[in-house]
N, C-alpha and C positions, 0 to 999 in steps of 0.2 A: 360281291366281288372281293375277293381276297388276294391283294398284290403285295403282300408283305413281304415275300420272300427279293421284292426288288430295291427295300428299303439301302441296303450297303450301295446301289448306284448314285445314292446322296453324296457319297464320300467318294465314289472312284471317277466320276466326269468331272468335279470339279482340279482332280487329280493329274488328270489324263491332260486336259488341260495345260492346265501349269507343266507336265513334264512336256508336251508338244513343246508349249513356247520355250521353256528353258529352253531345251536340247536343239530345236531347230529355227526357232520363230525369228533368231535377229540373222542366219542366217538366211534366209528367206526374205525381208526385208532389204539387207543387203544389196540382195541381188537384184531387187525391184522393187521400190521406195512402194508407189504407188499401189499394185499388186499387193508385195509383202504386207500391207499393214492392212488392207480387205482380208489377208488369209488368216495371220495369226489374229487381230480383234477377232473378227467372226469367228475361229475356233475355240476362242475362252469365250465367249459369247454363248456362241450355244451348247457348252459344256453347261452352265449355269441355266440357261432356258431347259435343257434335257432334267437337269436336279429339281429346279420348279416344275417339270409335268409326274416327275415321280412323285414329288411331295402332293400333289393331288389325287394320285392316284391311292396313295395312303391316305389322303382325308376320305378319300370313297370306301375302299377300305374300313374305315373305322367308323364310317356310318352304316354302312353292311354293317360290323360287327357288332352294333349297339355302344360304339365307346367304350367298349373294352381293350384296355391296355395290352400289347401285342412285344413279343423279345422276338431280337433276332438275333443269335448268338453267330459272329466271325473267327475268330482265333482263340485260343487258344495264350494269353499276356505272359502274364508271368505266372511261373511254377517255381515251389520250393517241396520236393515229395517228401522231405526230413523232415518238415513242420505241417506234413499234407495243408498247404495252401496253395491255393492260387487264385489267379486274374483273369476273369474272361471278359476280351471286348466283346459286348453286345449293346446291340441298340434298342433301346427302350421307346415305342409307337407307341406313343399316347395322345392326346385332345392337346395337350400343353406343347409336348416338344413339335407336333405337326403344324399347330399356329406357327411358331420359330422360323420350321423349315419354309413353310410361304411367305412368312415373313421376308424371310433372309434371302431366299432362293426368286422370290417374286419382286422384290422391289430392287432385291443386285442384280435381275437383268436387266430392267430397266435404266438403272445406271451403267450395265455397263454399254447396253446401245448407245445410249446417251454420251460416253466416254468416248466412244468409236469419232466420232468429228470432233469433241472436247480435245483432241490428242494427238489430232491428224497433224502430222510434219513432224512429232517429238523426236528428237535422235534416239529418246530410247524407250520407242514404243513399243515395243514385245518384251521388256521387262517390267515397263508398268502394269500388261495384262499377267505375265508371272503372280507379279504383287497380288496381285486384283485373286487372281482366280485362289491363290494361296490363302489370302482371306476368308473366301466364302469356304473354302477348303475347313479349315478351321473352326469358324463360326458354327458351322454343321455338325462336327464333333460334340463342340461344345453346348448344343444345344439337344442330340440323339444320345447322348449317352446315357447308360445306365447307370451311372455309378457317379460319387463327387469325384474320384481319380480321371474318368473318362472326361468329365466337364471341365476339369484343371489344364488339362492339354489342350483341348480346345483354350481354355482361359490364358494359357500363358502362349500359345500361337500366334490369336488375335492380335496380344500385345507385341509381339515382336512385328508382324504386319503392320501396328499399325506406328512402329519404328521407321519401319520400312518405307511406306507409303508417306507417311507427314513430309519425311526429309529425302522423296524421293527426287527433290531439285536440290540437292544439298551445295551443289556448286553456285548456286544463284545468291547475290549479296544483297541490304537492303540497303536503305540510303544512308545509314553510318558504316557502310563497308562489312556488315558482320554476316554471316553465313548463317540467316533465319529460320532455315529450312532446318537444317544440321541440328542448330543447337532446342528448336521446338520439338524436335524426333528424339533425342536424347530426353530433354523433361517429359516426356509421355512415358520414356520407356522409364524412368527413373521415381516417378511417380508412381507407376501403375505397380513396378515393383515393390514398393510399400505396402500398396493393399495386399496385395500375393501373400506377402509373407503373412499379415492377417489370415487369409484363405487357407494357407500352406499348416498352421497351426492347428487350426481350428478342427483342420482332417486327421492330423494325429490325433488329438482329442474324441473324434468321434471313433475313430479306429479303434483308440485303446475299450473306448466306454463300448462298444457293439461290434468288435473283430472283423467289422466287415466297413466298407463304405460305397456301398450299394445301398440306394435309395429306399426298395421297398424294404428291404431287413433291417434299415436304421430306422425308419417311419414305424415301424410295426413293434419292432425292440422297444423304441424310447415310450409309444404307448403302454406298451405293457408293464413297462420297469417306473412310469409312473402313475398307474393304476396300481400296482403293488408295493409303490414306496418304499421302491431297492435303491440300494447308495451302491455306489460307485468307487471304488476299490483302487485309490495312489498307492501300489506298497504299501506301505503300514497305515496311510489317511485313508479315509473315509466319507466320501462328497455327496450329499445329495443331487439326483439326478439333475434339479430343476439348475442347481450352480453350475452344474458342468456346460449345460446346453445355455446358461446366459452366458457364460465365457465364449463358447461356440458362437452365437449368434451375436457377441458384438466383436467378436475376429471376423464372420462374415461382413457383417458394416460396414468395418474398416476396408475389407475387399471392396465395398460396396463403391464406397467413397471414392476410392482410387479407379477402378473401370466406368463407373458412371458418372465419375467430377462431380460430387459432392461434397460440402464441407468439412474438412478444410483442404482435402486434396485435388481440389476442381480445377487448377490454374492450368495442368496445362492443354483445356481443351481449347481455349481461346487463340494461343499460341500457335496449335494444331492447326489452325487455316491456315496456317502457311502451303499446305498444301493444296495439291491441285484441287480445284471445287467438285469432282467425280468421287475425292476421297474423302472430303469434307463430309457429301451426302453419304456414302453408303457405312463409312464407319462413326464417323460422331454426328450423324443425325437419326439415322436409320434402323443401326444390325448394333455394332460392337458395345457403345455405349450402354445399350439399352442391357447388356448381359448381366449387370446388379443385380437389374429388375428381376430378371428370369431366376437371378441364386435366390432374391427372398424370397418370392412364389413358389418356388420348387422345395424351400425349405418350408413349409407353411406350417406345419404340424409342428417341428422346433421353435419356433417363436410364438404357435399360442401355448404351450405346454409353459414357458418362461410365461407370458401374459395369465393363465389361468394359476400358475403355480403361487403368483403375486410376489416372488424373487425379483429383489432391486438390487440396482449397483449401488453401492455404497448407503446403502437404503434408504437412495433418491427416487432415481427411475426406473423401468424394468428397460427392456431391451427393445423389445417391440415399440413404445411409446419412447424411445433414442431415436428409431429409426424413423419415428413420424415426426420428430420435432427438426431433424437433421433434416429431411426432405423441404419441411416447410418452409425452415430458415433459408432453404437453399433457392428455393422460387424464389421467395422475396427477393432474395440479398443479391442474387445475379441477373431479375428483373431491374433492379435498380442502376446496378451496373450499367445495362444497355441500355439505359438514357442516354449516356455522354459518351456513347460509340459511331464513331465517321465511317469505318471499315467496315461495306455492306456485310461483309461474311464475319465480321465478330458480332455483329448486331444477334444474327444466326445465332453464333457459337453461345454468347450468354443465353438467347433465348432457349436451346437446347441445355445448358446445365438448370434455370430456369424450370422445362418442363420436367426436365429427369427427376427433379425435388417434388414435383406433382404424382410421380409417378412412385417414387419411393414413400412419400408419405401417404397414400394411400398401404402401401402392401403394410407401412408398420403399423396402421389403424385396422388391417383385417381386410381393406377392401381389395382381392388379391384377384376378383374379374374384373374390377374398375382397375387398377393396374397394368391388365395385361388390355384394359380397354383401349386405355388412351395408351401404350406402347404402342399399338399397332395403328392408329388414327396418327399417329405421331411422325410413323415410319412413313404415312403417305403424305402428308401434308409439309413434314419439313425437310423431306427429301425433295420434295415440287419446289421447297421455299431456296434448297441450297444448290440446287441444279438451276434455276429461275436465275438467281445470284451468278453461277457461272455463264448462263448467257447473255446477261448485262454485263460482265464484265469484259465476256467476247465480243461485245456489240463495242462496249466503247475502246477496246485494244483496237479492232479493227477502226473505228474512227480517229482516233488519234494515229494510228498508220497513217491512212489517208492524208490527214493536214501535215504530215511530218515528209510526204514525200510526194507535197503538191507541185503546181508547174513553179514556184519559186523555190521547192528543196528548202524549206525551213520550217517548221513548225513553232507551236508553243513551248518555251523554253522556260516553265514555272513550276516544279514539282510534282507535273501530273503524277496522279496514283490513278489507277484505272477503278481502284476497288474503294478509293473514297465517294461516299455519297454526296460531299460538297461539288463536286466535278458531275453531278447527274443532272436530272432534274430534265421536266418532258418528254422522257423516253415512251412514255404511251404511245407516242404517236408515231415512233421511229419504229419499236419491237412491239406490234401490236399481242403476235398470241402468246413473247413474253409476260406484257403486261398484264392479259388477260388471266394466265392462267396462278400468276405471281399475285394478283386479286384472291382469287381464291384462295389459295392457302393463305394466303396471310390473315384473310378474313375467319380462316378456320383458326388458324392460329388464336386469334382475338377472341371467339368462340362463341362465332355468331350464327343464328338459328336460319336454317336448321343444316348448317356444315357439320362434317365429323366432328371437330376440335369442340363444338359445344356442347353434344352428348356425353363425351368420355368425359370432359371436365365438369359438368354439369354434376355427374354420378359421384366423381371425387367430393364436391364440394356437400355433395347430400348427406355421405356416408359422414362424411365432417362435422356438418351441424349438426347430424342426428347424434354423433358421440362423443366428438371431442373438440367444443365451442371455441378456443383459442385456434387451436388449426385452424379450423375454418375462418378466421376471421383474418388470420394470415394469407390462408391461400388465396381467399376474396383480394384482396388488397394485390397482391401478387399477379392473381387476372386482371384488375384494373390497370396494373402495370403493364403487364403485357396488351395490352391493347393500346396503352399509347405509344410503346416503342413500336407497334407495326404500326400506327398511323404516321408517326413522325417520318417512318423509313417509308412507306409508300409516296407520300408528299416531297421528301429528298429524292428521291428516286424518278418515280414517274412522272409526278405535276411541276404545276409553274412552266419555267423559258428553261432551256437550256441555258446551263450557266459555265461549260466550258462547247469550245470548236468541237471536242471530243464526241462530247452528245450531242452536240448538232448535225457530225455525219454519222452516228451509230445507224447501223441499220441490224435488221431482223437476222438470227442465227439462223444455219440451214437445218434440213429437217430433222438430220439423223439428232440431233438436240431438242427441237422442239416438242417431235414426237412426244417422247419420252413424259413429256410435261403435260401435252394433254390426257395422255393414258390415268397418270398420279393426281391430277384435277379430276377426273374422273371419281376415283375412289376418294380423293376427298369429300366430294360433292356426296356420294352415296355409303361413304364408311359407317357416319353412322347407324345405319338398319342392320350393321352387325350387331347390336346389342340396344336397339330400342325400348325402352321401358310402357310398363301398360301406363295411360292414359289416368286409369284412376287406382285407390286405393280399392273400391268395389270389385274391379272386373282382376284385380291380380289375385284377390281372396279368393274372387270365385274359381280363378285359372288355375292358382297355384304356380310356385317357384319354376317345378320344372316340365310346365305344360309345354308340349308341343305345339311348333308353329312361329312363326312371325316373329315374336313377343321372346326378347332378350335369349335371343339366338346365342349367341357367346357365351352366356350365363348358362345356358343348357348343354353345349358343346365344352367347354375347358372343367368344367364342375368334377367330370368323373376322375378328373388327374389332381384335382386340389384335395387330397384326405382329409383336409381340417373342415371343409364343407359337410362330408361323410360325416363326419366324428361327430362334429354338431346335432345334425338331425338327430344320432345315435346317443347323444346327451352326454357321450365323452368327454368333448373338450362344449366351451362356452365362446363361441364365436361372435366378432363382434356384426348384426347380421346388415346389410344393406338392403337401404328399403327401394321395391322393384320396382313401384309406378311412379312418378313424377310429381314432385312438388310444386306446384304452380310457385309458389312464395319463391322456394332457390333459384328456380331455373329463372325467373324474373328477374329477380335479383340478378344472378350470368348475367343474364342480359343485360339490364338496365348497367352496371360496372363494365360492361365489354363495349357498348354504343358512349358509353360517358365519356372511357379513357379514348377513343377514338376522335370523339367528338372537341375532347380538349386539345388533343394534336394537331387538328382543324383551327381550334382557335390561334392556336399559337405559329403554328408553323405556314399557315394558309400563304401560298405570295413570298414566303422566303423559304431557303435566303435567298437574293436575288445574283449575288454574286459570290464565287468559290473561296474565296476570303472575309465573310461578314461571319458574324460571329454567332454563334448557336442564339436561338430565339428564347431558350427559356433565360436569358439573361434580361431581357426586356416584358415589357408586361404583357401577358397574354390576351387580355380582352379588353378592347375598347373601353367599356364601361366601368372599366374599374376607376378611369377617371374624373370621372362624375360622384364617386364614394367616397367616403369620409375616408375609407380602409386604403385608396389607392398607396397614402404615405407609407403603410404597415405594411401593403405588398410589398412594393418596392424596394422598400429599405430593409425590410429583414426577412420578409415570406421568403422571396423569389431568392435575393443573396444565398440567403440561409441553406434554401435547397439546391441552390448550384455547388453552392461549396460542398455540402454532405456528399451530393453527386461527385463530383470531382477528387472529391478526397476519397471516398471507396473506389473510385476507379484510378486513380493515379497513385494515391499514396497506401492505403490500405492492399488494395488488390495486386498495384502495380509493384508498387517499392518495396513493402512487405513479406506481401505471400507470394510472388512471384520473383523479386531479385533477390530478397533477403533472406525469407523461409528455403528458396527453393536454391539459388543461388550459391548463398553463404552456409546454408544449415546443412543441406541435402547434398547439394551435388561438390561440398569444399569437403564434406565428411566422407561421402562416396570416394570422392578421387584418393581423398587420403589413406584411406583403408587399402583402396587399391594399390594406390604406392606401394604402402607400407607392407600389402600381400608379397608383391612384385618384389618388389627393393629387398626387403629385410624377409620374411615367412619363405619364398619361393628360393632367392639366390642364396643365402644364407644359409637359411634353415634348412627346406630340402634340397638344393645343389649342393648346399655346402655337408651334410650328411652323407650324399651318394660320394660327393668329388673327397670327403675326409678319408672315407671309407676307401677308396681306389687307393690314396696315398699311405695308408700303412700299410695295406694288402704289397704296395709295391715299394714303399721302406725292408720288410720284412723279408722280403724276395730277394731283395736286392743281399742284403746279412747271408740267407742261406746261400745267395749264386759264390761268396767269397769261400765258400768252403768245396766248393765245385771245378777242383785245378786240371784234374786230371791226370797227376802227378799219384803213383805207387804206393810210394812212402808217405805220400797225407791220406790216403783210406788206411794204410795198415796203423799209423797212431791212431787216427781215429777208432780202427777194430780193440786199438788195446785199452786208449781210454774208458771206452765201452764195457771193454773186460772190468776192467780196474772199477769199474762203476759198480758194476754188478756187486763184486765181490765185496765191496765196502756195503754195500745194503742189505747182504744176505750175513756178513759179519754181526752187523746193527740189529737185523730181527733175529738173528741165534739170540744175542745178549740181552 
């Protein structure tokens, strides 16, 4: 079956879409609250469900074809016939960008049903679906294209969306009166444009070095020019290939860094909850963030070319091994963060910069189908984790309604926050297939067997120990972490007493939310059998990498779109290889550090807190038993201290005070403004106004000189005729002589 030629309906439903709502949708609404918001939700709704059956219909497609790469050529971009160049949009169907589109297309509709009752009553609900659909609109660009040009527009869309969408309550204040919405949509956009300009660079450089920036001519170029060991041509300099593309490939990074909040530009995904929890999930848990991911992988062949070339920066480290140490640091360091977070949905947001560091240090260790493994186990499980968060936080809105406009008209009159976890506690029994289905992901999350979250991560951690022992000893430690910030949050959250009036009337979301959550539990529960590993070292030898059937399905399906896998077998390049069957010792290991860190959150938090103002638990000692030990004094006084402060100080004053008021604050956005002033103020009114408006005033000095000889009077044209004369003749005297 071959439906490729319906590949462009990726990009026009989502389209059509957004132009409904724009153009008609708030009118429509308008006119009937109720109505209007069944018509336009469900028409960007099922704009997005029509994109998801297409994008299937190309996975069928390219299993017909054998996984062969398929173009579909649209327009016709840019033309120069002086320089015979040009730009064709086309869309490149491959194993890679088809993952994406179900990715993207399959888990955005689900949120956006999910948004459908998340939204119901917003005064400006048919421009949050605009948002919304303008999104996936984007996203799919950037993920079908053929070319880094195609994928940039997509890349810098996203970003303005996800402007858009963070701060799309921008009139809402918090409780010091500042406009959190506004100014968290501004740091996304002001951040993300940092990395850009990374990206933005790095495209000139490939341009210049391969005249084109289409995928397969720059893949195929850069093998060839470093099989032949051709330099690279600055004007009168001379680069070896392997410099140019680590220049390229740690300006990607820096892209990296800045779309998927990694060090040191990660702050402001946190920030980003301020928006509605529909946006939380589908762009920084789901789709947007994870589009790093997708540049290293798509780049695969440039960063092992830098890896095999053995090219360092400064002739420390290469590129590829920046991008896996940067990922690593980055699990660790915003796992630790989400110790000392109260805010169900920042607990989320570090957990998601957290996993993006698992996912990037993978692609810079080579393991670029363990990357796109756990991307996609990611998209289900913490998308269930960030939608799960928003109906706890509908559950307890609605409860605290209730007590606030009981039969005595007063409520609690104490700093409720709906989205602090100290105000939860017992909700199990109020939002049963909340809880339930917030169980599961979370337990995915922690990466425990046999949920999706503990295959893909299981795969990272293997690829790690088998080649690069410090990673992995990080990322371990990093998984141990993550497992106790979901124990601690499931315990705040669903166990123990209720510990505000608020959770004790929450009751259960209605369905069009719930749904959505058992469908994404669903794939949790069975995600991992997308890329299962064989059993033993015997039966993968005898199978072989890419046998047919059951046995790392994923690994067999994305392989034909990663050329550095190609190039390997072919002895080109030296890839670093991931071993296919299962290590009883690693995944044990998973295990035993994901049951531990759960298990110590149990000790600690078990029974508290008991009330919305006692004080976080790891400040007291976590187990019983420690006082019957010699060590209890050692705890006490400097263990536990010790790592409260560390904790508090990366989250308050390192992450807080630092990298987000004072990097981002004072460096970034005091620099930004000022540039822009100084555009505005002095470059723009000065410079070119004062240019065009100088220019008008002599033009109309000089006019004005000629209009005084313009009397209309006889006798001043005839001096004038005779001056003229008289002129003549004096200059025709001067070249006689």
């Amino acid at each position: 079956m071959n439906t490729f030629s319906l590949a462009p309906l990726i990009i026009y439903l989502p389209l059509a879409g957004l132009l409904f709502n724009a153009l008609f949708g708030w009118r429509i609404v308008d006119a009937d609250r109720e109505v209007g918001e069944r018509v336009t939700g469900w028409v960007a709704t099922l704009m997005v469900v029509g994109a998801f059956i297409v994008s299937v219909t190309l996975f069928l497609s390219l299993v017909s074809n054998g996984f062969s790469a398929w173009f579909v050529p649209m327009f016709k971009w840019i033309v120069i016939p002086s320089a015979n160049f040009e730009v064709n949009w086309t869309l490149q169907i491959d194993t890679l960008s088809v993952t994406m589109m179900l990715v993207v297309s399959g888990v955005g509709s689900l949120i956006h049903i999910y948004a459908l009752g998340y939204m119901k009553g917003d005064m400006d609900y048919s421009r949050f679906f605009v948002y919304f659909n303008l999104f996936i609109f984007f996203m799919l660009i950037l993920v079908s294209g053929s070319s880094y040009l195609m994928m940039f527009v997509g890349w810098e869309g996203v970003g303005l969306c996800s402007y858009l969408l963070i701060s799309f309550w921008w009139y809402r204040l918090d409780k010091e009166g500042k406009t959190a919405n506004a100014t968290a949509g501004r740091k996304a956009m002001v951040m993300n444009r940092i990395g850009d300009f990374g990206v933005l660079i790095a495209m000139f450089l490939l341009f210049w070095t391969f005249g084109t920036l289409d995928y397969k001519p720059i893949f195929d170029g850069a093998v060839k020019m470093f099989e032949a060991n051709q330099m690279v041509q600055f004007g009168g300099m001379s680069l070896p290939l392997p410099t140019v593309l680590t220049a390229v490939t740690l300006l990607f990074l820096l892209g990296v860094t800045g779309k998927s909040a990694q060090i040191p530009l990660y702050t402001w995904l946190p920030d980003a909850m301020a928006g509605p929890t529909p946006v939380s999930a589908l762009i920084h848990a789901a789709t947007m963030v994870t589009a790093g991911v997708y540049l290293l992988v798509r780049s695969d062949v440039l960063y092992e070319i830098v890896r095999q070339s053995g090219a360092l920066l400064l002739g420390l480290i290469s590129t590829p091994d920046l991008v896996a140490w940067v990922g690593a640091l980055t699990a660790f360091f915003a796992g630790l963060i989400a110790f000392s977070q109260n805010d169900i949905k920042k607990v989320l947001a570090y957990s998601t910069v957290s996993q993006l560091g698992f996912m990037v240090a993978a692609a810079g260790m080579g393991a670029y189908v363990a990357a796109m493994f756990h991307l996609i186990t990611h998209a289900f499980f913490k998308a269930l984790l960030f939608l799960g968060s928003g109906s706890v936080i509908h559950g307890m809105e609605h409860g605290h309604h209730e007590i606030s406009h009981g039969h005595d008209g007063h409520g609690e009159d104490d700093g409720f926050d709906p989205q602090d976890m100290r105000y939860m506690g017992g909700l199990r029994h109020k939002m049963r297939v909340t809880y339930v289905t917030y169980l599961i992901g979370a337990l995915a999350l922690a990466g425990i067997f046999p949920l999706a979250g503990f295959w893909s991560k299981d795969e990272i951690l293997l690829h790690a120990q088998t080649h690069q022992t410090p990673i992995f000893i990080i990322l371990a430690l990093a998984a141990m972490g993550t497992a106790f910030y979901v124990g601690r949050q499931l315990i705040m959250v669903f166990f123990g007493q209720p510990r505000h009036a608020a959770a004790e009337h929450a009751h259960e979301s209605p369905a069009l939310m719930t749904r959505p959550l058992v469908v994404l539990a669903g794939l949790t529960v069975l995600g991992g059998l997308l890329n299962v590993p064989y059993l033993s070292a015997a039966a993968a030898e005898r199978a072989g990498m890419h046998a047919k059937g059951f046995w790392l399905a994923l690994e067999q399906w994305v392989a034909p779109s990663i050329p550095a896998l190609e190039l390997a077998e072919e002895g080109v390049l030296h890839l670093p290889h991931t071993p296919i069957s299962v290590s009883y010792a690693v995944a044990g290991l998973s295990m035993l550090l994901a049951v531990g860190g759960l298990a110590l959150a149990y000790l600690i938090y078990r029974g508290r807190p008991k009330t919305y103002d006692e004080p976080d638990r790891l400040s007291r000692t976590p187990i019983w038993w420690w006082s019957i030990l010699p060590l209890n004094s050692l705890h006490m006084k400097i263990l536990v201290p010790g790592f409260n402060r560390m904790a508090a100080w990366l989250a308050f004053k390192f992450d807080g005070e630092f990298w987000s008021d004072f990097l981002h604050d004072r460096v970034l956005r005091d620099t930004f403004v000022s540039f822009a002033d100084f555009s505005s103020d002095v470059l723009d009114s000065q410079g070119v106004d004062g240019l065009v408006n100088g220019s008008a005033t002599v033009v109309r000095r000089l006019s004005g000189l000629l209009r005084l000889t313009q009397t209309g009077y006889v006798r001043t044209y005839a001096l004038a005729v005779f001056l003229g004369a008289v002129g003549l003749l004096v200059y025709f005297l001067l070249a006689a002589g």
